[in-house]
Phi, psi and omega in degrees: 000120178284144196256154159209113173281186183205131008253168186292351193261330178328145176294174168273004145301325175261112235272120166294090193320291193241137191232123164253117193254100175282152183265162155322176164243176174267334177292326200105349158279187138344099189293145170328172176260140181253308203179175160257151194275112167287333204217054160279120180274147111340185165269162184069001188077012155304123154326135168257066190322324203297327199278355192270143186048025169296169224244177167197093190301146184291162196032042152266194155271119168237135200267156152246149174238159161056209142298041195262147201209156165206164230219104144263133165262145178223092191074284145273279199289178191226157185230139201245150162218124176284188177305150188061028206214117164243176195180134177239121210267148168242167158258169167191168195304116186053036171196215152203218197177122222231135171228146186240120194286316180212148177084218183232157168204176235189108154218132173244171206215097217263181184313124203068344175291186171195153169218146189246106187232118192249153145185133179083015189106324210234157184232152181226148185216202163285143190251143194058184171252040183271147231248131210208115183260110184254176177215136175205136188234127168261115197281277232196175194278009167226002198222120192215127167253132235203118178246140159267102156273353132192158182094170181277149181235140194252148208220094183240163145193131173089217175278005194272104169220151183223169190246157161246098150331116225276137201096006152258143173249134191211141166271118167282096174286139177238164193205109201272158196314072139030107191283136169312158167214143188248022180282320179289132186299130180057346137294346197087198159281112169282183180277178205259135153317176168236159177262148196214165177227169195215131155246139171228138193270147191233162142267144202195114161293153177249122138353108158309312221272019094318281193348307171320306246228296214298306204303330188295328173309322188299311172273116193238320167299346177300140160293000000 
């Protein structure tokens, strides 16, 4: 699998900051084109010109290092990832779906679009097709903090689904299925749990050194 980092130009002194890692294809080619890199900062918030209109595949991986931030459109909607934030992104009908491994990532979505943003089991997307900006940062293999900042957003995992409401933030306990046991004598196997989640409601600051870059995400209907 070829790695191609970004940006290409950096010296071999400087550590490459944002990495798009394409998945295989099973023939060996190239997975469709998803969308384009709109945006990448440096450390201190330089633009990373080189890095503007790069192509973005379907299963690839895109990294942030350091201080860094980067700004994609994927079909329609758009996906912001702050510093230190990874993800493996798909298309899927009038969007994509982004699973997120580390850090935060930030998706809007205009009227009829959509998005899918997963980690850990739960998924989270637009509840309708009303235009809808989400944030979701992963704490921990059980801890997922998750803001609408607009439109309602719908929230499952497992048969467990719920809503968000736009201007709220809730920390997401997650409490993953239970494996069965066949241990007890004369009963049999009972059943396998469900997987479920707890919202605990938060306050949830944003980065100065994001807000710029954040505020094109807010407006999803914009050009």
């Amino acid at each position: 699998m070829r790695t191609t980092c970004l940006p290409a130009l950096v010296s071999a002194l400087v550590l490459a900051l944002i990495c798009v890692a394409p998945a295989p294809a099973a023939t060996g080619a190239r997975s469709a084109p998803i969308g384009a890199i709109l945006q990448a900062t440096r450390d201190k918030g330089e633009i990373d010109r080189a890095s503007e209109g790069t192509t973005i595949y379907d299963g690839d991986s895109l990294t942030t290092g350091g201080t860094n931030t980067m700004l994609a459109r994927l079909g329609g909607p758009q996906m912001f990832l702050i510093s230190n934030s990874a993800v493996v992104v798909h298309g899927i009908a009038n969007g994509f779906s982004a699973t997120l491994t580390s850090g935060t990532i930030a998706a809007s979505a205009g009227k009829g679009q959509t998005f899918q943003l997963m980690a850990d089991g739960l998924t989270v997307q637009p509840f309708g097709a009303a235009p809808a900006v989400a944030r979701m940062t992963l704490i921990n293999a059980t801890q997922v903090e998750l803001t609408s900042e607009k439109g309602v957003l719908q929230v499952s995992m497992g048969d467990e689904t719920d809503t968000i409401e736009e201007g709220k933030s809730y920390r997401l306990e997650l409490e993953p299925e239970a494996e069965p046991n066949s241990a007890q004598s004369g009963k049999g196997t009972t059943p396998a749990g469900k997987n479920r989640f707890k919202k605990i409601a938060i306050i949830v600051l944003l980065g100065a050194a994001s807000i710029i870059t954040w505020r094109a995400l807010v407006s999803p209907d914009a050009p």
